[in-house]
C-alpha positions as CSV (number, residue, x, y, z in Angstrom):
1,X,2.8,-13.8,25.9
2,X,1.5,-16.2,28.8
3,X,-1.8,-18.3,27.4
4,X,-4.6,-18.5,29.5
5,X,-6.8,-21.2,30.1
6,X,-10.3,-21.3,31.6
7,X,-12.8,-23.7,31.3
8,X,-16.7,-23.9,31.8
9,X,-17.6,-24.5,35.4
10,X,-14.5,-22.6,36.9
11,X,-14.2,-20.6,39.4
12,X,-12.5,-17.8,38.8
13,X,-12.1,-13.7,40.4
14,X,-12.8,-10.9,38.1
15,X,-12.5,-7.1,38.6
16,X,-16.2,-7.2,39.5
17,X,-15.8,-10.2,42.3
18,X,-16.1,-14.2,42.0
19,X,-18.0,-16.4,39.5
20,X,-17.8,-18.9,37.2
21,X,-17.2,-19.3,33.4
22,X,-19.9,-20.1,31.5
23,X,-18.1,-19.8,27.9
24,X,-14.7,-18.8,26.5
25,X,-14.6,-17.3,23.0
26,X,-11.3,-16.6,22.6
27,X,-9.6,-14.6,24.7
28,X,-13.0,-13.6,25.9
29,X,-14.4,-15.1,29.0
30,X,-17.9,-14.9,29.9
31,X,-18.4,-14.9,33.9
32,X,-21.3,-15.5,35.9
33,X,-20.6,-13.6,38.6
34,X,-22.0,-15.0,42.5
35,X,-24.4,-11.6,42.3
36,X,-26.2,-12.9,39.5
37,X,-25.1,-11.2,36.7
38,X,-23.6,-12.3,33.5
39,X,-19.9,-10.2,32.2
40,X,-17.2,-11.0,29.6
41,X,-13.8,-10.6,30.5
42,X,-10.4,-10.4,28.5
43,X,-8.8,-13.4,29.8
44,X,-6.0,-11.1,31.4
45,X,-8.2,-9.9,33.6
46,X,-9.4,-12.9,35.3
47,X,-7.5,-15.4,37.2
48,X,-8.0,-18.6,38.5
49,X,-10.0,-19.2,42.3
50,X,-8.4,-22.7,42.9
51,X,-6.1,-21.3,45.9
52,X,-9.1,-20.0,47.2
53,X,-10.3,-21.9,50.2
């Protein structure tokens, strides 16, 4: 099973757009998505935004 990493202050895309992590618990990622809102994520659902522009 692959391990996923994500740390506070990434940017990462979610289901629900782009944001960054706030906390990981887990494999449960809390995002702060760009519209203002706060979700938690399984950490399968997310991936890293580094090849974004």
């Amino acid at each position: 099973m692959d391990e996923h990493l994500f740390l506070k202050g990434q940017r990462v895309i979610t289901p629900s757009g782009e944001g960054e992590v706030v906390d990981a618990i887990g494999d449960k990622i809390v995002v702060r998505l760009d519209t203002g809102s706060t979700e938690t994520y399984p950490s399968g659902d997310i991936q890293d935004n580094s090849s974004a522009g």
